[in-house]
Structures are given as C-alpha cells and as structure tokens.
C-alpha positions in Angstrom: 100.7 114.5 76.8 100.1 113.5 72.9 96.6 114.0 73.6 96.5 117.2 75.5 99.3 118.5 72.7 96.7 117.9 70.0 93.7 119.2 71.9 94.2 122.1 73.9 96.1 125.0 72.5 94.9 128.2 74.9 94.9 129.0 78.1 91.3 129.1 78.2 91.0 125.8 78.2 92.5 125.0 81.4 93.0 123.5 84.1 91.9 120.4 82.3 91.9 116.6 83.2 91.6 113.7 81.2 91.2 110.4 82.8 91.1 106.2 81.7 90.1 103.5 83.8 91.6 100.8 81.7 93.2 97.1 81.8 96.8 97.5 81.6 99.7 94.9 81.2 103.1 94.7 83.1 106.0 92.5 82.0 106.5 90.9 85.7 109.1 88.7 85.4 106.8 86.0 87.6 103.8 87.2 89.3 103.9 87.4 92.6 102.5 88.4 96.5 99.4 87.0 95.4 97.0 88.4 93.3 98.8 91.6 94.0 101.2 91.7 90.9 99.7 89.9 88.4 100.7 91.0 85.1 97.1 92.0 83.8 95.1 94.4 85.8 93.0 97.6 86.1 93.6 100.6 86.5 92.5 104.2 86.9 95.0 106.8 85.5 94.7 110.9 85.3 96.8 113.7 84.0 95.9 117.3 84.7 97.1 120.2 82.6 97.8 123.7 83.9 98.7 127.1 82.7 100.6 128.3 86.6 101.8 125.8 89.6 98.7 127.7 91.8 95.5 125.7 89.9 98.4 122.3 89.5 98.0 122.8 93.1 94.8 123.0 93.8 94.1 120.4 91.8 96.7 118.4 93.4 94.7 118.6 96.8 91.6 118.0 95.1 93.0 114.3 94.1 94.8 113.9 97.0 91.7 114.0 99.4 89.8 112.2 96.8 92.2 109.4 97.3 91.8 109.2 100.9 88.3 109.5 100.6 88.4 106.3 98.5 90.7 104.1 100.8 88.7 104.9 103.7 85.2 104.1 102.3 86.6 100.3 101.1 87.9 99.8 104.7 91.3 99.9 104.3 93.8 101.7 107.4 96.5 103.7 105.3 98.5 106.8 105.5 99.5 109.1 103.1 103.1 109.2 102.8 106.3 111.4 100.7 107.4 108.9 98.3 110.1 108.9 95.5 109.2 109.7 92.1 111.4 108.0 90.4 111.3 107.0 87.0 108.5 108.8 86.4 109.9 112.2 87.5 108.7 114.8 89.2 109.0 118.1 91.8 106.6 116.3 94.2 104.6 113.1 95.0 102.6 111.1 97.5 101.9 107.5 98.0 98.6 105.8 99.6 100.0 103.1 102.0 98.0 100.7 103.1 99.3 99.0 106.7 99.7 95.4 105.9 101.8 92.4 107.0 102.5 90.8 103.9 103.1 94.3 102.3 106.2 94.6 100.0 106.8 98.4 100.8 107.7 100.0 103.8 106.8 103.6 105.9 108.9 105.5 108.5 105.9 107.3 110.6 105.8 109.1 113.6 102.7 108.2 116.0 103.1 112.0 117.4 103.3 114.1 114.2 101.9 113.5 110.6 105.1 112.2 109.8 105.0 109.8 107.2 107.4 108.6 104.4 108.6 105.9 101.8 111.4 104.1 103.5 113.4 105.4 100.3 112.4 109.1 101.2 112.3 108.9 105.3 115.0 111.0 107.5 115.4 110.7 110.7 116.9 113.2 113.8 120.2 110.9 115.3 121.6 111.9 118.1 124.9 113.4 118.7 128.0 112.0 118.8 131.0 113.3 120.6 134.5 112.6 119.1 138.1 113.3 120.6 140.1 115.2 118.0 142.0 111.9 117.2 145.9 111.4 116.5 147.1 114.3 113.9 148.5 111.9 112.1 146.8 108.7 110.5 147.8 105.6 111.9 148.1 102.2 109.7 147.3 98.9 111.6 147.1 95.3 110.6 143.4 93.8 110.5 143.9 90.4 109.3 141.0 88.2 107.9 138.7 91.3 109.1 136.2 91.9 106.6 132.8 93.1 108.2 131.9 96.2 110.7 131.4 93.6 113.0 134.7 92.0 112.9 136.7 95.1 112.9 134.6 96.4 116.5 135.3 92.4 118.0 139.1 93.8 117.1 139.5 97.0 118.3 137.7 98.4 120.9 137.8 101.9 120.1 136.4 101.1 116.3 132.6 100.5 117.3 130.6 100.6 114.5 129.4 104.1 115.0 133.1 105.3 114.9 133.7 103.2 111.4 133.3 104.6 108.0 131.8 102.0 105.6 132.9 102.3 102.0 130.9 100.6 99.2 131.8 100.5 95.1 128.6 101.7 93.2 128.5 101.9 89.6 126.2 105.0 88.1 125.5 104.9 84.4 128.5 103.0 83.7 130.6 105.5 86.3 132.3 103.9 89.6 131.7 106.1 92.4 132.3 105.8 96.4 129.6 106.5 98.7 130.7 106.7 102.2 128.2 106.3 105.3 128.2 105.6 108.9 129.8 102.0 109.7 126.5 101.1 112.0 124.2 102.7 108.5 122.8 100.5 105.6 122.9 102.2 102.6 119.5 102.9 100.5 120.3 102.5 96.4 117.1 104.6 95.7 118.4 107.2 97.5 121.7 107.2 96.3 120.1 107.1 92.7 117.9 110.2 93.6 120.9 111.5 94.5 122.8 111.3 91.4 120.7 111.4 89.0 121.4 107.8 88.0 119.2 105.9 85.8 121.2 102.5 86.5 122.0 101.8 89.4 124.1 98.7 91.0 126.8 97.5 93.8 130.3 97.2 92.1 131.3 93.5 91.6 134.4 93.0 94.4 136.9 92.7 91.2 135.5 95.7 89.7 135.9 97.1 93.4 139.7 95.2 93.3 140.7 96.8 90.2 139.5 100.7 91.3 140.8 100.6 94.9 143.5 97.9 95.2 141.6 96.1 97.9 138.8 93.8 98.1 135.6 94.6 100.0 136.2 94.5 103.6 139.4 96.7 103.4 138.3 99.5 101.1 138.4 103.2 102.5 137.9 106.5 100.9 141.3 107.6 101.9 143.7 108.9 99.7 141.0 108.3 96.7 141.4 111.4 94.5 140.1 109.8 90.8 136.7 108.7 91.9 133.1 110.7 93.1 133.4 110.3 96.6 129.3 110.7 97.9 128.9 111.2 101.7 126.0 110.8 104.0 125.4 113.7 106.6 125.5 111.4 109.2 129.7 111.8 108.7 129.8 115.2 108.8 132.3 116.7 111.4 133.2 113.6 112.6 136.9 112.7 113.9 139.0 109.9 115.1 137.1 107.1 112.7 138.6 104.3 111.4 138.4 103.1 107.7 140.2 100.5 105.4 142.9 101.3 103.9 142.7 100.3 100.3 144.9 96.9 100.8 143.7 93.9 102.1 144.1 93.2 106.0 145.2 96.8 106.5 143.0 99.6 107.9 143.7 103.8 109.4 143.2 104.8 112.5 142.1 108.6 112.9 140.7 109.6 110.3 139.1 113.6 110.3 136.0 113.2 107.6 136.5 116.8 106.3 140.3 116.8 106.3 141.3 113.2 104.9 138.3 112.4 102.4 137.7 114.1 99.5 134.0 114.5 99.5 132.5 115.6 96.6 128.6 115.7 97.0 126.7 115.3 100.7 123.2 113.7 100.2 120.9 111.9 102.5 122.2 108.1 101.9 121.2 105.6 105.1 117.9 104.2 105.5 116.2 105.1 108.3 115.3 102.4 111.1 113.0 102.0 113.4 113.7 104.0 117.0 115.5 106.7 115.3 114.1 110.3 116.2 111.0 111.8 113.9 112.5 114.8 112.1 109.5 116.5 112.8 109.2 116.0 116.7 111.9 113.5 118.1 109.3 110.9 118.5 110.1 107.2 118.2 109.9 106.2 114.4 107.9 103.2 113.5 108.3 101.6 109.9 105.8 98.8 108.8 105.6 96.7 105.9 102.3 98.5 103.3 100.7 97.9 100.4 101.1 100.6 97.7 97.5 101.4 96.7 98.3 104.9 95.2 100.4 107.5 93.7 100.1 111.3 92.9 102.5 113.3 91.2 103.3 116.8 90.4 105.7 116.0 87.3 106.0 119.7 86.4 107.0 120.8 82.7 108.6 117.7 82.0 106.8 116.1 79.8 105.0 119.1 78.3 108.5 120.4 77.0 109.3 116.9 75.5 106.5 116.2 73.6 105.7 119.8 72.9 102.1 120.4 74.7 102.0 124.3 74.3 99.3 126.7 75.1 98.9 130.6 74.1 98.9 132.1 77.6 96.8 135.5 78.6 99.6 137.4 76.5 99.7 135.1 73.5 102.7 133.5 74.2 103.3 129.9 73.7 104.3 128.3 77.1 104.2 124.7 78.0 101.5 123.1 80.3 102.0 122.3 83.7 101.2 118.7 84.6 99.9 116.0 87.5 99.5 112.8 87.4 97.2 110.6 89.7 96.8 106.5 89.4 94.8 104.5 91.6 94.8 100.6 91.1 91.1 99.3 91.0 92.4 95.2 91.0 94.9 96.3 93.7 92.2 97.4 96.0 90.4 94.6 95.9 93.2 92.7 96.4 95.0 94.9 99.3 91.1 94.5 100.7 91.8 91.0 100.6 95.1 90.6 102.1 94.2 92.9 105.4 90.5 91.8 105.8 90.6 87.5 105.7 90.9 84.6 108.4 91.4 81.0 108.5 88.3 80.7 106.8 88.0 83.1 103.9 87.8 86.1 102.6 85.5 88.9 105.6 84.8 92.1 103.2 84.0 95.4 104.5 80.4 96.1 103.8 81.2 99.2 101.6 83.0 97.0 98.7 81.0 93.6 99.5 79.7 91.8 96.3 76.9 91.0 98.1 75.8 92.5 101.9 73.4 90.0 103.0 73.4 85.6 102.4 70.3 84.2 103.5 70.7 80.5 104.2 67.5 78.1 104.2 68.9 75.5 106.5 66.6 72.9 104.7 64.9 73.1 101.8 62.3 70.6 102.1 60.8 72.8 104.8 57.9 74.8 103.3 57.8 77.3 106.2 61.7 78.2 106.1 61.8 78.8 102.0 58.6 80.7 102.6 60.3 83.1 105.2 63.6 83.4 103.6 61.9 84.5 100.1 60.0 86.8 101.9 63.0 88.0 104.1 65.0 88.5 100.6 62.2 90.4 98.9 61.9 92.8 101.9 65.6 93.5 102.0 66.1 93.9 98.4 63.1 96.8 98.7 65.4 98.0 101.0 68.2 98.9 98.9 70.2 95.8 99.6 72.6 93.3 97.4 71.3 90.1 98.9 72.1 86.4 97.8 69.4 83.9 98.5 71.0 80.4 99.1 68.4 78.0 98.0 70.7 75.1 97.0 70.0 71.7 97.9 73.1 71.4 99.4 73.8 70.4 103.6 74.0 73.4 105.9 77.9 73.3 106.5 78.5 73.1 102.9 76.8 76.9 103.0 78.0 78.1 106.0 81.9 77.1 104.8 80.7 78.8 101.2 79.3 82.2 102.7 82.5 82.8 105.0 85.0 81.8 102.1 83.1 84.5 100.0 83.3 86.7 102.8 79.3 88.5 102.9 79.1 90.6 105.9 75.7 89.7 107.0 74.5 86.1 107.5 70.9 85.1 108.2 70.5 81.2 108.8 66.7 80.2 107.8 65.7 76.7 109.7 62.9 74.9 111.4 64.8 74.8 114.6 64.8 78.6 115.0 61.6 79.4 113.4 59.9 76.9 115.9 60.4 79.7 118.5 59.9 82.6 116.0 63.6 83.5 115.1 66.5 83.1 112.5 70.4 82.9 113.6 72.0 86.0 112.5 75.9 85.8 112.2 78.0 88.7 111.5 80.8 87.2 109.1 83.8 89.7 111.0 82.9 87.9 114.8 81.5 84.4 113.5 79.4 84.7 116.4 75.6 83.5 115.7 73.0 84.9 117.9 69.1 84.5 118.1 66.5 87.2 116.3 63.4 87.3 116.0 62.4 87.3 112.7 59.7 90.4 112.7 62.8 92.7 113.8 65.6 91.0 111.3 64.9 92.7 108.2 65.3 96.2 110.5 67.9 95.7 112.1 70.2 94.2 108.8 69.0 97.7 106.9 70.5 99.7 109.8 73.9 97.8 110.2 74.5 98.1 106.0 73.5 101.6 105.9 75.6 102.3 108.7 78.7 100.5 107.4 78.0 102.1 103.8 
C-alpha cells in the first residue's frame, strides 16, 4: 500500500498490480506437519489497485481462475472454498483446499452443489424441531454432580441434548460475554470472533466464569443474566421447553422460552457445522475433509488504502482512495502439499507436470558396452525431444537405483540391461503403478514423448 501510495496518483493509472515472489519468514513457535510450516519459505504475493469495485472484480476472477489453473496443472485435487478473512480483513475471500489426510484445515462441501466452505465459514440447513409450549413457569431442580450435556440427558429424560442450552464464558478484548448455542452444538471461536469483532479471543477460565455467574462450568445458564452480552446461535431461535443451568452449582431450570427468559443481545452464526447436516444450498449430505491450504484471495476493500493514505485523482479530480485485492500462493507449500498427497511406502511419486526430472534411465550394469551404448543414445534422443532426463550411470548395484529413482519419485523409468536387450527390449516402469513391463527399444523413446506430453 506504501508502494502504490507513492507511485500511482490518478486514475489513469489503474487497475494496477504489483507482485513479489519472495522468501518470507514466520515466527512458528516449532515447525511442524512436515515440511509444511517451516519457518522460512517462498512465496508469491499480489495486491491489485482499483479506482470502482467493477475492475476489483474482474480482476478478482482473473486470479481466482488463475489459481485453479495452477493447482490443477501440479496435480493436486482441491476445491475452491469461502473462507474467513480474518486478521487480514476484508469484504470477501477464497481459499484453494487441497483434499488431504494429514491436512490441518477442514471443508464442509456438498457433492450435489458447488458448495464449499472453511469449516469456520460453513452453514448448514438443520432440520426442525418441534417443542411443546413448556410449563409457564420456570421450574428449579436439583442436578447433583451433573456437569456435562451428557450427564444432564443420562438424568432427565426430557433434557436430550437437542433440548439443552449450552452456556460458555468467553472473554472478547478483555470483555466477558455469554454465547449461548444448542446443547448437542460445538461452538466455533473464529466464528464467534467474526462475529464480534474481537481481535482476542479465549474460553473464560472456570473462576473467572465463578466470579461472573456464581456457578462453575457445568451449571452456568443465561438466565436471569442481565450485566453481560448475551450472543445466541440461530439454531435457538423460537425454541421452548429447554433446560439450562441455573447459575449455582448442582441446580438447573426446566422450561425455559429462548425469546422470553434470555436476554439476547446479538444472533450470529456460532456452531460448527458437522458432517451429515443438510447443504444450505440443496439439502444434500455435507461432507467435511481434512485439506491443505494452498491459497488465498482477498477483496480487502478501502481498508488499507484509507490507513496508509493511497489516494488517486478520480475522472473528476477528486481524491478518493484505491480499492484493493490481495492474492498469495505458496510456491514451498505446493511442493510440499504435492508431496504429502502424491507418495507411498517407498518415496516421493511426482506428477509429471512439477517432476524435477520426467525420465531415469538406469544402465543395469555398467561394464556392459552394449547397455551404456543404448542408454546414451536413448538419453540423447529424449532430451531432442524436449525432455528433463537423468542418466544413471553410477557404478552402483541395480536395487541401489531402483530404491533411489522411486524415493525421488521420476515418473518414467527405463531399466537398460543385458538381459532385456538380449531380446531387443528395455523394462519400462511407470513410478505411480511400480509395474515393469517389456518394450522394445526402437518404440521406447516414442512412446515416453507421448506419455510426458500428455501428462504436461
């Protein structure tokens, strides 16, 4: 934003992107997942500037399907997904998930829509619940040593966990606060912190919760509580006949009516979304699977522009602040999400597109004239071809080279022996099946060019 403050001064000028691909440094308190957050690594950062929200748009899409453009050519099976913006800030962003196992996100998708979302932005449709209009009056009963959902539903039959109201103590910016969701809900703090606007964010300690409430956790309710926020997930809306603590230990109510005994303040989208719960797009089924973060797009608006001053003379000569996006993409982290969804038992199996090399040839052994001959020849003609090829030529035992090319990972192996060649072949083995098969060695150079060019 300095930069575009300093440089750009009419509208003329714009749209206008500037872009780094640059090592950058992150304070990880210990590196972990890998390779995956180390605390030095490259990246490729953008900002766009814009004089109206039409070209921030545009431009927007542009990056957008330039991004998937990217994941798909390195082999990688994502989806595009609404994510948070968080610190960063922002009208509007999208993430790049990458579907992976050992991922330390998570997505909410539908299989039937285009669906897709952060767990910490994902909604779901729940189906209805039907309540009896409950005692007019609260009723006070004893709940002794009861301190979970689960406890409370083994007590009283009519309190299943759908029917319970779960109360939990959150501090915001130094501010105690009560959010309130359904008793068979979890919570999600990102979403409670998007709510409020909260920069800090944590679960009150229980004798901070103690001191506000007169109860420890287990017992707390919203009940009666008039001198804190009280922060309610739609989920609870309309609903009667629940049950919550009372605010001393062991005790709890009976009947409560949401909208006529709680005090809500502020109704925001608080629960995390599991998996089962109805698409909000088209009822399906959601899934949500552990991803990979491999990129992030934002729209950040004015923000930044208005901070730090970026101004532009617009088509009437008046100052007005840029309008600004944001795109990273990590370059280390593809390589490394690459790694983490394409590997086996015995190394790393690289997708053609992003291989450091697309061909080993193997000469089987070297003291045989007539297999370095046809390997050297075999190299030459593929490099011709437009191919990275790695010639192994070391005086080392077969198995030692076989082991090396599959930890490596090169998609195309061609074994070069006496054995073979005696009957006019080389063993060809694809590193993604392991499989070796027999080819004659006047069709192998033809038949390797058409399997890279096609992967590339």
């Amino acid at each position: 934003t300095d930069l575009a403050r300093k440089e750009l001064s009419s509208y003329k000028q714009l749209p206008r992107t500037y872009y780094q691909i640059q090592t950058k440094f992150r304070d990880e308190r210990r590196p972990r997942f890998g390779v995956m957050r180390a605390r030095e690594f490259c990246m490729k950062d953008a900002y766009s500037f814009h004089l109206d929200q039409a070209t921030m748009d545009e431009t927007y899409q542009e990056m957008y399907q330039a991004y998937c453009r990217i994941i798909e050519r390195i082999g990688l099976s994502y989806r595009p997904v609404l994510a948070d913006t968080g610190a960063i800030g922002g009208s509007h962003s999208h993430e790049f998930q990458v579907l992976a196992q050992s991922g330390e996100d998570a997505i909410a998708f539908s299989t039937d829509s285009d669906y897709a979302a952060n767990i910490e932005r994902a909604t779901s449709a729940l189906p209805p619940v039907e309540d009896t209009a409950g005692p007019t009056e609260l009723e006070r009963f004893p709940t002794p040593g009861v301190r979970t959902i689960a406890a409370l539903e083994d007590l009283d039959d009519n309190a299943s966990a759908e029917r319970q109201i779960k109360t939990l103590v959150f501090e915001l910016d130094g501010a105690l606060a009560l959010a309130v969701v359904r008793g068979d809900h979890q919570l999600n703090e990102q979403k409670l912190a998007d709510a409020t606007l909260a920069n800090t964010v944590r679960p009150a300690t229980p004798e901070e919760a103690h001191a506000a409430l007169g109860a420890m956790p287990g017992s707390l309710g919203a009940y009666g509580v008039t001198d804190l926020p009280i922060l309610a997930d739609p989920a609870l809306k309309g609903r009667r006949d629940m049950t919550t603590g009372a605010n001393e230990d062991d005790w709890h109510y009976r009947g409560i009516d949401v909208e006529r005994d709680l005090q809500i303040g502020e109704w925001h989208e608080l629960r995390e979304v599991t998996a089962g719960e109805g698409c909000p797009n088209c009822g399906s089924a959601l899934d949500i699977v552990p991803t990979i973060e491999s990129g992030h797009i934002f729209k950040l608006g004015r923000k930044y522009a208005e901070t730090f001053g970026a101004l532009v003379l617009d088509h009437n000569g008046k100052q007005v602040p840029v309008i600004m996006g944001s795109y990273g993409i990590g370059v280390d982290r593809a390589i490394a999400t690459i790694i983490e969804t394409h590997h086996d038992d015995n190394g790393i199996v690289w997708p053609t597109s992003v291989a450091p090399y697309e061909v080993v040839i193997t000469i089987v052994q070297m003291k045989d004239e007539d297999s370095v001959a046809t390997a050297e020849r075999l190299y030459h003609a593929l490099v011709a071809a437009g191919l990275d090829v790695l010639l192994d030529d070391r005086d080392a035992r077969p198995g030692v080279k076989f082991a090396d090319a599959e930890l490596i990972g090169i998609p195309h192996r061609i074994g070069v022996g006496p054995k073979a060649l005696a009957e006019g072949n080389v063993e060809y083995t694809p590193r993604a099946s392991g499989e070796t098969e027999m080819v004659p060695v006047t069709e192998i150079a033809d038949r390797i060019v058409g399997l890279v060019e096609a992967a590339r």
